[in-house]
ChimeraX commands (.cxc) that place a marker at each C-alpha (Angstrom):
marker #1 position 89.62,159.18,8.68 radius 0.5
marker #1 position 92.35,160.27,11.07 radius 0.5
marker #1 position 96.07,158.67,10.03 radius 0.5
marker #1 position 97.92,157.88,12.87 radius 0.5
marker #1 position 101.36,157.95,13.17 radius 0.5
marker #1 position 103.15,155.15,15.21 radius 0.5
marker #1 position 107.02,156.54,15.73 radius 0.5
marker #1 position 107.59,153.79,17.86 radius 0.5
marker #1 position 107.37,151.35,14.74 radius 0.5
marker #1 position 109.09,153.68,12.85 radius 0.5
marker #1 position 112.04,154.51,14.97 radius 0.5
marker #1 position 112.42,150.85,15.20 radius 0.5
marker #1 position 112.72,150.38,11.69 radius 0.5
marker #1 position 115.13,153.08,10.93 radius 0.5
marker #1 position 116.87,151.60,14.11 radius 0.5
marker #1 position 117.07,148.13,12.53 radius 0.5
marker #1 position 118.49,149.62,9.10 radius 0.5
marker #1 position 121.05,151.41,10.48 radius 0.5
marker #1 position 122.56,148.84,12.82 radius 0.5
marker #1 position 122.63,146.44,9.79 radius 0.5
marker #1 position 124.61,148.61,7.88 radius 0.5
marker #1 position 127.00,149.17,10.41 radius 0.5
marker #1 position 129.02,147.49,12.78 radius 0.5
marker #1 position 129.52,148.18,15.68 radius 0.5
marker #1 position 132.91,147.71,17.41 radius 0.5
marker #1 position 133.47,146.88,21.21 radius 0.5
marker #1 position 136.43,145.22,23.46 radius 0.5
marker #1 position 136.38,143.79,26.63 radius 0.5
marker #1 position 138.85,143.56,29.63 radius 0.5
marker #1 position 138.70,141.77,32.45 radius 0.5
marker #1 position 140.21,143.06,35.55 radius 0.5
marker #1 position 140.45,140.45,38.73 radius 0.5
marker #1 position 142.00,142.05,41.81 radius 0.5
marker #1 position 145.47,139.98,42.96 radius 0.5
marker #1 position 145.45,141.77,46.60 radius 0.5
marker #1 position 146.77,144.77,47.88 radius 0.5
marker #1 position 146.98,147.43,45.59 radius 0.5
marker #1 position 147.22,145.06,42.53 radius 0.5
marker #1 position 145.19,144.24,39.56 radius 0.5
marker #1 position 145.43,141.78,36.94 radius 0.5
marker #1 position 143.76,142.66,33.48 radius 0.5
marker #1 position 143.21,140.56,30.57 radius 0.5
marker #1 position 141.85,141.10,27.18 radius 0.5
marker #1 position 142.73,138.73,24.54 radius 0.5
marker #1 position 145.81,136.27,24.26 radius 0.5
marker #1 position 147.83,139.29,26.27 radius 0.5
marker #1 position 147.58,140.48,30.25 radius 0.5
marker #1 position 149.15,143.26,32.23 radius 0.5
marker #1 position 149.54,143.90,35.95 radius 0.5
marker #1 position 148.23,147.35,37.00 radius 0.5
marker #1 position 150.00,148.06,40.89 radius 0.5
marker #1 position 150.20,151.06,42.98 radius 0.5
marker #1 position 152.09,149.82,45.87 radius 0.5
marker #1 position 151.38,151.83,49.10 radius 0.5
marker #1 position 154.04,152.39,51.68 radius 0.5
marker #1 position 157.50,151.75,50.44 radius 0.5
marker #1 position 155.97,148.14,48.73 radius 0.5
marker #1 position 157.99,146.95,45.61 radius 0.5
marker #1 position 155.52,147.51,42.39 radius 0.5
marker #1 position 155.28,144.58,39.86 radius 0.5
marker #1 position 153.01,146.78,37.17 radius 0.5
marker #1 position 152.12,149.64,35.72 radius 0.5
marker #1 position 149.75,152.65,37.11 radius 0.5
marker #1 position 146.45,153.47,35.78 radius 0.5
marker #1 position 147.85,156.76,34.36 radius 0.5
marker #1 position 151.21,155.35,32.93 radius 0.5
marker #1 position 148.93,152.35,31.35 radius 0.5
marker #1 position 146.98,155.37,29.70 radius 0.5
marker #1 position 150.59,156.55,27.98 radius 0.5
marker #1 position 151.37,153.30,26.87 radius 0.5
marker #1 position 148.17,152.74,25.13 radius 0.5
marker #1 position 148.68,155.74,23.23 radius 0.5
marker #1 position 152.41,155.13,22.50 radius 0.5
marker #1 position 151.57,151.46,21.69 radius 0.5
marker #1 position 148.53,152.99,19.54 radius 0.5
marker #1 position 150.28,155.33,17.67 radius 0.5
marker #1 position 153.55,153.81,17.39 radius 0.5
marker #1 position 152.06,150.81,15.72 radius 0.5
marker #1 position 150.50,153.20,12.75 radius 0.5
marker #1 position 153.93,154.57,12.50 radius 0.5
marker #1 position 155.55,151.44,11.57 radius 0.5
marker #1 position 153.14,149.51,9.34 radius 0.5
marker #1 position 153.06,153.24,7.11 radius 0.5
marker #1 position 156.63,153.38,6.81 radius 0.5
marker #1 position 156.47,149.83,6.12 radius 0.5
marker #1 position 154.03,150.25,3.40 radius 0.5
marker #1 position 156.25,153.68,2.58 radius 0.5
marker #1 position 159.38,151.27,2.22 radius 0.5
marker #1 position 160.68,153.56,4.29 radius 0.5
marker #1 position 163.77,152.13,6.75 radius 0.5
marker #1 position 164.33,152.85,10.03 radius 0.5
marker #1 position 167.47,151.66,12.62 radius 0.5
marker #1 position 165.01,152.19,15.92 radius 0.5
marker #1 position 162.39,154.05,16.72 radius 0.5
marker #1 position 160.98,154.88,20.51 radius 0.5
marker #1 position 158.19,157.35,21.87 radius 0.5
marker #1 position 158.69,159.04,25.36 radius 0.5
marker #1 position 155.79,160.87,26.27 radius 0.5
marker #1 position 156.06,164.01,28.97 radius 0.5
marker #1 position 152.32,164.41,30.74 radius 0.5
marker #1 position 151.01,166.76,33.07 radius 0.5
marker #1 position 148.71,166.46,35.34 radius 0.5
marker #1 position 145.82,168.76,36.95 radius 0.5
marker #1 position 146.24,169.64,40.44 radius 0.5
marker #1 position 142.80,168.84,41.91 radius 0.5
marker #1 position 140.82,165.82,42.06 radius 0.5
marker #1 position 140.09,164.31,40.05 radius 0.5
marker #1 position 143.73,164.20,38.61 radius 0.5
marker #1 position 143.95,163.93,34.81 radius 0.5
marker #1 position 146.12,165.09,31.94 radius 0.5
marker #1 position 146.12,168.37,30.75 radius 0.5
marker #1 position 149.05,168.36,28.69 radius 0.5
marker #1 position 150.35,165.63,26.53 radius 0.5
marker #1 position 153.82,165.73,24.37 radius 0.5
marker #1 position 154.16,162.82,22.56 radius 0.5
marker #1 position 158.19,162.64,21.28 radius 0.5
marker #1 position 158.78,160.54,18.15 radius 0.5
marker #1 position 162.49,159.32,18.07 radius 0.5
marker #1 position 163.94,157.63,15.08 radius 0.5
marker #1 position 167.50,156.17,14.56 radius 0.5
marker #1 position 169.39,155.12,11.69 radius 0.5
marker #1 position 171.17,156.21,8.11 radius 0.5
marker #1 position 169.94,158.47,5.60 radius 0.5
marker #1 position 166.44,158.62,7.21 radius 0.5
marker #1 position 163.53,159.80,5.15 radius 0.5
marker #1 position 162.30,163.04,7.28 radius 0.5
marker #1 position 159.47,163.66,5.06 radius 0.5
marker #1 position 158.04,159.84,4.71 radius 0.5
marker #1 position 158.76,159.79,8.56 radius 0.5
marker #1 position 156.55,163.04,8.91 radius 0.5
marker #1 position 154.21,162.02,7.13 radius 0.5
marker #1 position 153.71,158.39,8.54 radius 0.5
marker #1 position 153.63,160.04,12.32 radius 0.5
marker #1 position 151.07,162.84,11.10 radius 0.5
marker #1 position 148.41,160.28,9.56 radius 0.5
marker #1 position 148.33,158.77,12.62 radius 0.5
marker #1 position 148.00,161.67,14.91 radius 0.5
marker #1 position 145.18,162.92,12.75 radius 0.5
marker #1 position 143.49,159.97,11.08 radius 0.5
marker #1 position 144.50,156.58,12.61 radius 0.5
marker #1 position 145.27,156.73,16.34 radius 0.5
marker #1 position 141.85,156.51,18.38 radius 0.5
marker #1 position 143.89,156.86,21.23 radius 0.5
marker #1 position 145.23,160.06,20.26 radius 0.5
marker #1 position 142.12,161.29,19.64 radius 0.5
marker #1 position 140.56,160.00,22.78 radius 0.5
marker #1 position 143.33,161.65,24.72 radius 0.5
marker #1 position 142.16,165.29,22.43 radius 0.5
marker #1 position 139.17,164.69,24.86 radius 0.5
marker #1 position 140.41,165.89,27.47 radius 0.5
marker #1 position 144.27,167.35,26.99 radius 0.5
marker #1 position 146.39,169.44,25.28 radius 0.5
marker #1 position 148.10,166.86,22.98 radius 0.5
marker #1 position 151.71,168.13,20.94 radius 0.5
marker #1 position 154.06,166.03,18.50 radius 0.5
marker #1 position 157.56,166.18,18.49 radius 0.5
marker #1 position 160.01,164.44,15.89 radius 0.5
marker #1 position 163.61,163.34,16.72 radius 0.5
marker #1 position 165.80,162.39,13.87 radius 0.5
marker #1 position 169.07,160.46,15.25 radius 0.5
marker #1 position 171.45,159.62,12.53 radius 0.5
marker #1 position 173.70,156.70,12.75 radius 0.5
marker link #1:1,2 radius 0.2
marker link #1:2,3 radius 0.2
marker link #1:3,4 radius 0.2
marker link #1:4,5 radius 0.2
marker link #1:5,6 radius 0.2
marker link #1:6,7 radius 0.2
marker link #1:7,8 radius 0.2
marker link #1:8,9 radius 0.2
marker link #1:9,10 radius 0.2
marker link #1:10,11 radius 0.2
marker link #1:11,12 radius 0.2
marker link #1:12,13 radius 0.2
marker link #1:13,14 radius 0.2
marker link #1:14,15 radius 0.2
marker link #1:15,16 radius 0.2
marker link #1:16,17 radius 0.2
marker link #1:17,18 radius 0.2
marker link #1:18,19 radius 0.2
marker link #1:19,20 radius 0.2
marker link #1:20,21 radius 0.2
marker link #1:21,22 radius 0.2
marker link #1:22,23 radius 0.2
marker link #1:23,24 radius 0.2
marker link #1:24,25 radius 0.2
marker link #1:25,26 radius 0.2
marker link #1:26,27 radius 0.2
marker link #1:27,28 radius 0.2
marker link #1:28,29 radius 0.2
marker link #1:29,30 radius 0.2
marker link #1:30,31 radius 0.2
marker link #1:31,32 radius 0.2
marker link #1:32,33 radius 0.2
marker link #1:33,34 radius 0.2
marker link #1:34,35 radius 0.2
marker link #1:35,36 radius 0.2
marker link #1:36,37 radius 0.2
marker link #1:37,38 radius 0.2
marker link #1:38,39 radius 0.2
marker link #1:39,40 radius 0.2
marker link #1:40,41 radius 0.2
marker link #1:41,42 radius 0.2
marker link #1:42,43 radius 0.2
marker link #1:43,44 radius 0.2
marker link #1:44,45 radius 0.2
marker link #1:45,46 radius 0.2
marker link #1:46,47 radius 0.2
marker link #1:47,48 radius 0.2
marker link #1:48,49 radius 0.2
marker link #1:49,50 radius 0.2
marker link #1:50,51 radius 0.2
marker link #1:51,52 radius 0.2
marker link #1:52,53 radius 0.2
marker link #1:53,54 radius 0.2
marker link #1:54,55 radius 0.2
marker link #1:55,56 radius 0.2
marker link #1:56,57 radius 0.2
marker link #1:57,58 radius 0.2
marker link #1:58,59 radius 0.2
marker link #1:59,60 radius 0.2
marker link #1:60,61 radius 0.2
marker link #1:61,62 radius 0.2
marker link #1:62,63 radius 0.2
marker link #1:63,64 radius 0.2
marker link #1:64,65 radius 0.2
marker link #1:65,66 radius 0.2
marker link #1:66,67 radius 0.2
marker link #1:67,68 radius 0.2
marker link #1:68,69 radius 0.2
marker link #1:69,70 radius 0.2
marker link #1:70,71 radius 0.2
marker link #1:71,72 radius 0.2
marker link #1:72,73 radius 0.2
marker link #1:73,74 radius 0.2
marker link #1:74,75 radius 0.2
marker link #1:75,76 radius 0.2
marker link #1:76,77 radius 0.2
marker link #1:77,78 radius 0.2
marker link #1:78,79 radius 0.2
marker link #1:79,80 radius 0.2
marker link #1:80,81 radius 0.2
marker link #1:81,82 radius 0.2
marker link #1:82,83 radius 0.2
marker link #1:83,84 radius 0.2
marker link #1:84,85 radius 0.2
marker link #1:85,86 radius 0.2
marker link #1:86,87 radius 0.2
marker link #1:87,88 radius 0.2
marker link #1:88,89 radius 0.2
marker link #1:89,90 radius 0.2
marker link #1:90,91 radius 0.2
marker link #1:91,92 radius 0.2
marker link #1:92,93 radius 0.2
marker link #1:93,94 radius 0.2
marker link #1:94,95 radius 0.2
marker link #1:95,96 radius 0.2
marker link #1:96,97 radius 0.2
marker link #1:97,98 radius 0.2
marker link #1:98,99 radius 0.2
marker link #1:99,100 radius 0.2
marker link #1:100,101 radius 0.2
marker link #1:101,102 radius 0.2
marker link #1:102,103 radius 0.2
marker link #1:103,104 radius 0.2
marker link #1:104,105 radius 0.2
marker link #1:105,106 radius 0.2
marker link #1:106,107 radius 0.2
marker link #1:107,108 radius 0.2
marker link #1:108,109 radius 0.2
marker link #1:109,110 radius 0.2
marker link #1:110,111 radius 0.2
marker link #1:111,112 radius 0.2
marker link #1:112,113 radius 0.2
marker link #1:113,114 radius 0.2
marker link #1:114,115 radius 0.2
marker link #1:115,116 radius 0.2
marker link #1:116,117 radius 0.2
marker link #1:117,118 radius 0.2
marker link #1:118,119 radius 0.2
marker link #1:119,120 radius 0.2
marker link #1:120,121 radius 0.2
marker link #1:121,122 radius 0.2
marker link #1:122,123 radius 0.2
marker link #1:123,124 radius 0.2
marker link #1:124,125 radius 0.2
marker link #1:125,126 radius 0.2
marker link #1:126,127 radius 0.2
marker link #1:127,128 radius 0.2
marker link #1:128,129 radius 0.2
marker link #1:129,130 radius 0.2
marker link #1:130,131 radius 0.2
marker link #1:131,132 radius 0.2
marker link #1:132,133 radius 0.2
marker link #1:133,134 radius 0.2
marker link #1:134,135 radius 0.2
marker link #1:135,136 radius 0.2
marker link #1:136,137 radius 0.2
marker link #1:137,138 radius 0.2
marker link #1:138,139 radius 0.2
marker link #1:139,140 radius 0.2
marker link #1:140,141 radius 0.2
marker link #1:141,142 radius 0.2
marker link #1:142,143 radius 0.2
marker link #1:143,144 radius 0.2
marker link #1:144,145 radius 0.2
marker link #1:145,146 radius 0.2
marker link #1:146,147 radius 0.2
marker link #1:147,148 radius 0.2
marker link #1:148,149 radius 0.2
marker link #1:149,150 radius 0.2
marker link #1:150,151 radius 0.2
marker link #1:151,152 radius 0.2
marker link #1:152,153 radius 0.2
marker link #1:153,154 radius 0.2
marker link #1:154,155 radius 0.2
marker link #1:155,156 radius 0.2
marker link #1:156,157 radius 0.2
marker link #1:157,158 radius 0.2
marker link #1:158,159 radius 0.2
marker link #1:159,160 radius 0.2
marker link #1:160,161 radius 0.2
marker link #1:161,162 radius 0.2
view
């Protein structure tokens, strides 16, 4: 007798064991055009107008690309402060600029990213801080590592003592 082997029934089965032991993690926007050169997009309790006015036109949001930097200044900057929360660590202020550069043919997308890290206050702890802002450049911020896709990406810490 001649065993057959049916790797249809077994893909499906190692298919079916492996999806139930993991979990798989999506998010969806909605985007609804407003008119002109305007967008409206939703995800969530929150929403955010994306605009790129055309001829001299006032702009009520953000651009595609700039919404890309604020995702991954939101993204990171949120792992910085719950670790130095959890560090105990106090801070005065803290803000992220980030300096992007683009390619110069089309499609147009970041090369080079500099992400600046800029904390304020007394007696600041440089090494918690350091250490808060490198765990989520290399283990927490899927933005960050999205962006490492694609671009260039560099840190920089300011320390601004009050």
């Amino acid at each position: 007798m001649i065993g057959i082997f049916n790797t249809n029934c077994v893909f499906n089965t190692l298919y079916r064991n492996f999806t139930k032991n993991t979990t798989l993690m999506t998010h969806t926007v909605k985007t609804n055009w407003k008119g002109n050169m305007q967008f409206e997009s939703t995800q969530n309790a929150g929403s955010l107008l994306i605009d790129a006015p055309q001829n001299g036109e006032e702009s009520n949001g953000l651009r595609p690309k700039a919404l890309m930097l604020s995702a991954l200044a939101g993204c990171s900057g949120l792992d910085v402060v719950s670790l130095l929360k959890k560090m105990r660590v106090d801070i005065a202020d803290f803000s992220i600029d980030i300096e992007a550069e683009l390619t110069e043919e089309h499609p147009k997308y970041y090369k080079k990213v500099t992400v600046i890290f800029n904390f304020y206050g007394s007696d600041l702890k440089k090494d918690k801080i350091e250490k808060a802002v490198k765990l989520s450049e290399e283990k927490y911020c899927g933005v960050l590592e999205m962006f490492r896709q694609f671009a260039k990406v560099t840190t920089v810490i300011n320390y601004f003592e009050q």
